[in-house]
C-alpha positions in Angstrom: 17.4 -14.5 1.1 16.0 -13.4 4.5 13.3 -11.3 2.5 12.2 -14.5 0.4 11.5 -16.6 4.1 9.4 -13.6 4.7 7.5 -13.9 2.2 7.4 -17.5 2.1 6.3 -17.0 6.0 3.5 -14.7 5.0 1.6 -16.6 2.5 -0.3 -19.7 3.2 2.1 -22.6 1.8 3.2 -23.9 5.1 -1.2 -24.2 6.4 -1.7 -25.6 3.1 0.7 -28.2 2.7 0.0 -29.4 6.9 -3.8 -30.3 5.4 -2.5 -31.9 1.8 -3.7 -28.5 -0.3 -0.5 -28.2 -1.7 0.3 -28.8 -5.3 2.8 -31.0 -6.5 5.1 -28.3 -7.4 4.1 -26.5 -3.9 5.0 -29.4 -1.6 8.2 -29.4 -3.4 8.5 -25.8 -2.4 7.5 -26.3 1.4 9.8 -29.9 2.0 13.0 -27.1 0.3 12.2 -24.2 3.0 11.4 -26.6 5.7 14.7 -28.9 5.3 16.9 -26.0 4.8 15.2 -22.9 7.1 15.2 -23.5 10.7 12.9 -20.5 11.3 10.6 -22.0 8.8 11.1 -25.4 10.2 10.3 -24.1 13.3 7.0 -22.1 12.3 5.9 -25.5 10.7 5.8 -27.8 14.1 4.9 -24.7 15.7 1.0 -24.7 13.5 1.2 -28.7 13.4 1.5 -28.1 17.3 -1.4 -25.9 17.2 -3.2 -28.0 14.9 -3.1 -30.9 17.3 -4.1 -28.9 20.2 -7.0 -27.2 18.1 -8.4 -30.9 17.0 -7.8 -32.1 21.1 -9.7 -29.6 21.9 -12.7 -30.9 20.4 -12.3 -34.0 20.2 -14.8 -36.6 22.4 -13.6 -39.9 24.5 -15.2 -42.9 23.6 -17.4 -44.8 25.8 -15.5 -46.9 28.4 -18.0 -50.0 27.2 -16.9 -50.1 23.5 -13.9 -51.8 24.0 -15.4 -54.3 25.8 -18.4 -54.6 23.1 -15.5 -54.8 20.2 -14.1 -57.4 22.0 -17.3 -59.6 22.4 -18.2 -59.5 19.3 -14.9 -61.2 17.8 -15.3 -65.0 17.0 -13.9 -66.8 19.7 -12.0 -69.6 17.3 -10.6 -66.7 15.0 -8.6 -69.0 13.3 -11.3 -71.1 11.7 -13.4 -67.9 10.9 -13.5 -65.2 8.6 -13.2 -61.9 10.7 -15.9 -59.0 10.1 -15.0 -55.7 11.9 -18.6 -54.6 13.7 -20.1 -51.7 11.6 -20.8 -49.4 14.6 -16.4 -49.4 14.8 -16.3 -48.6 11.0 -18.9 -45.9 11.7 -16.7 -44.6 14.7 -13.6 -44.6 12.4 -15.0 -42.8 9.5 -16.8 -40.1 12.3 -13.0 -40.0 13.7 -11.6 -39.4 10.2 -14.5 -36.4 9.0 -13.7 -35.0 12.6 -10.0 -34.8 11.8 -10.5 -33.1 8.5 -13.4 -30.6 9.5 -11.2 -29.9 12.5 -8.2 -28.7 10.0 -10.5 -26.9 7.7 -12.0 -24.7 10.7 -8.5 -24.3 11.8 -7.1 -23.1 8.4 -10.1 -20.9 7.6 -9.8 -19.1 11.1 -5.7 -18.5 9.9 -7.0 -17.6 6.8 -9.5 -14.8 8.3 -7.3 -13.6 10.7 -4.5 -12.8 8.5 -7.6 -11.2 6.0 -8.6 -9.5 8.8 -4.8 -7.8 9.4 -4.9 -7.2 6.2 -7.9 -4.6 6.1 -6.9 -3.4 9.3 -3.3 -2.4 7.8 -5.4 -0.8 4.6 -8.3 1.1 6.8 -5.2 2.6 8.6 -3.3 3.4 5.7 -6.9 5.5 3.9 -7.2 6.7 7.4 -3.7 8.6 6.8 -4.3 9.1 3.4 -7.7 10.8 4.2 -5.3 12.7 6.7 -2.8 14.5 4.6 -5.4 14.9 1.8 -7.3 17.2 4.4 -4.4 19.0 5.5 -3.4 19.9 2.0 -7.2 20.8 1.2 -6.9 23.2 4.3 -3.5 24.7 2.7 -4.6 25.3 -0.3 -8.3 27.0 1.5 -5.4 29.3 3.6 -3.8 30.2 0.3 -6.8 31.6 -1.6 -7.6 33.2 1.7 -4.6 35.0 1.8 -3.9 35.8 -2.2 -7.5 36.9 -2.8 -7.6 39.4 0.4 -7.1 42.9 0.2 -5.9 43.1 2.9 -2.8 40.9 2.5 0.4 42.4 2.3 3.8 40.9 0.1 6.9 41.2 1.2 10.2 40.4 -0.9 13.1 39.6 1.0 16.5 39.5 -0.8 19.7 38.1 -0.1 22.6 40.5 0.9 26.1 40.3 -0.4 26.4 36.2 1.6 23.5 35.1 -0.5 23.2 37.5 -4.1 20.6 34.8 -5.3 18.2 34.6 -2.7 14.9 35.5 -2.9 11.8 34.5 -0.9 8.3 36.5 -0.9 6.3 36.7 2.2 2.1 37.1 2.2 1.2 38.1 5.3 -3.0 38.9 6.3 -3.1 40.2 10.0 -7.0 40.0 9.9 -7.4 36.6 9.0 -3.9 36.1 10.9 -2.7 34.1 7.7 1.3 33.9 6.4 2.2 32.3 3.0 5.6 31.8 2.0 7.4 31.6 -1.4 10.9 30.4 -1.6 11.5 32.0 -5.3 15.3 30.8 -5.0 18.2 29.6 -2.6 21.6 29.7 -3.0 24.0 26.5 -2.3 24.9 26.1 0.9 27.2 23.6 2.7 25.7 20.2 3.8 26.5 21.2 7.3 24.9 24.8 6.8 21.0 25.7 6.9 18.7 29.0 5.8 16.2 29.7 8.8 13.4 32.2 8.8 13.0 34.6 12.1 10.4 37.1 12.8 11.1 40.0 14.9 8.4 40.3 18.0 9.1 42.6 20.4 12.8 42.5 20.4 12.7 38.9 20.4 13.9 36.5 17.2 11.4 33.8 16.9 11.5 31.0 14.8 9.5 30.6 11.6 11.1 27.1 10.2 13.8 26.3 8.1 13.8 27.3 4.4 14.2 24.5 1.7 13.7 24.8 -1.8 9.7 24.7 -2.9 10.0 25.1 -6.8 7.2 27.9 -6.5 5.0 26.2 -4.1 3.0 27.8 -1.3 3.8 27.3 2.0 1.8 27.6 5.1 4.2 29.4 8.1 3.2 30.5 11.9 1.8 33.7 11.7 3.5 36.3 14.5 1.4 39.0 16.2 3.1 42.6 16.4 6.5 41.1 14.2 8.4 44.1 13.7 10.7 42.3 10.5 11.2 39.3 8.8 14.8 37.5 8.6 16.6 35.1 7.0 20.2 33.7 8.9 22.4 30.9 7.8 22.2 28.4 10.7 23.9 24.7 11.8 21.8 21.9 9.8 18.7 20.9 11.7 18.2 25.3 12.4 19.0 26.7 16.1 16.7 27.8 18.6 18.5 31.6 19.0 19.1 33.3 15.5 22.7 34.4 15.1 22.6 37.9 14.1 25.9 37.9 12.9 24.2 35.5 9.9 21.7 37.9 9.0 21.6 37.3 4.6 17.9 38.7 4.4 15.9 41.2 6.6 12.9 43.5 6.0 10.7 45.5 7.9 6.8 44.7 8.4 4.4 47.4 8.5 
């Protein structure tokens, strides 16, 4: 229910029904959420508030002397006398009136355009992001016919030992263009609590090359490491560790 006086919050029902837009069928609509919602009860005084300053904002005092003209001009002996209301006051009424109402249109059309312009804002940011992650996987896939079409990119198969039969991940690896590809051919099951991290040997020192997750085939895009003596694969606590434990070693080879 709290999702439907959202929605009912976000379209323009309540602004419609304040100026008399509404259908029939609407205004039944807006009187149910307004008697029975006090948030939406509350957002409705809250724009006829608004509305009323907006109109006071604008609007113009009237001469001090009209009253005093309005009142001259009535017969004296009302009684005996038909009364004619002076056509300057009917004038001032209906200018009154037309204020009022171009007053509300103004207002609702500026609601209207500001919640338009959220609107585009919300969907330039959204192409923005889009335009984003489309560039970033343009850049991948650039990397990846760097590296596959390279002579001098090396493979390397690492295999699972005895704690992980199954596995199988292949490595691409370019030192010139200082590219590294990844396949994840296969995983075995591990616990939910358990992980497969990839290490590369530099210098003595295990660094981290991200945690492995099934790819079906895919291509993936990992840090290449100057002067990595090896490549290897541990079984880690979910969410990976920042030290490899050697003692979970399932996959290692050697890079030339």
């Amino acid at each position: 229910m709290k999702k439907d006086i959202e929605i009912f919050l976000e379209s323009d029902l309540l602004e419609k029904y304040l100026i008399g837009s509404t259908t029939e069928k609407e205004a039944i609509q807006v009187e149910h959420y307004i008697s029975k919602y006090p948030e939406v009860r509350t957002t409705y005084d809250e724009l006829q508030d608004n509305l009323e300053n907006y109109a006071r904002s604008f609007a113009i005092k009237a001469p001090v002397e009209l009253k005093e003209q309005i009142l001259n001009d009535i017969p004296k002996d009302h009684h005996n006398s038909t009364y004619r209301v002076p056509w300057y006051y009917v004038a001032a009424s209906v200018a009154a009136i037309l204020f009022c109402t171009s007053s509300i249109f103004l207002w609702s059309r500026n609601s209207m355009l500001s919640k338009e312009n959220s609107i585009v804002s919300s969907e330039l940011m959204d192409l923005k992001n889009d335009i984003l992650v489309t560039n970033t996987k343009l850049e991948d896939i650039k990397n990846q016919f760097v590296v596959l079409n390279n002579p001098e990119t090396r493979k390397y198969v690492l295999r699972g030992n005895q704690r992980a039969n199954n596995l199988k991940t292949v490595a691409y690896i370019n030192p010139v263009e200082k590219l590294s590809l990844i396949n994840v051919v296969s995983l075995p099951d591990l616990p939910e609590e358990q992980v497969y991290q990839m290490w590369a040997d530099v210098n003595g020192e295990m660094v981290s090359l991200g945690i492995l997750k099934r790819n079906e085939n895919e291509l993936l895009s990992i840090p290449f490491k100057e002067n990595a003596s090896s490549y290897n694969i541990t079984i880690e606590p979910k969410g990976g560790n920042i030290e490899a434990t050697v003692d979970n070693i399932v996959a290692n080879i050697p890079i030339k």
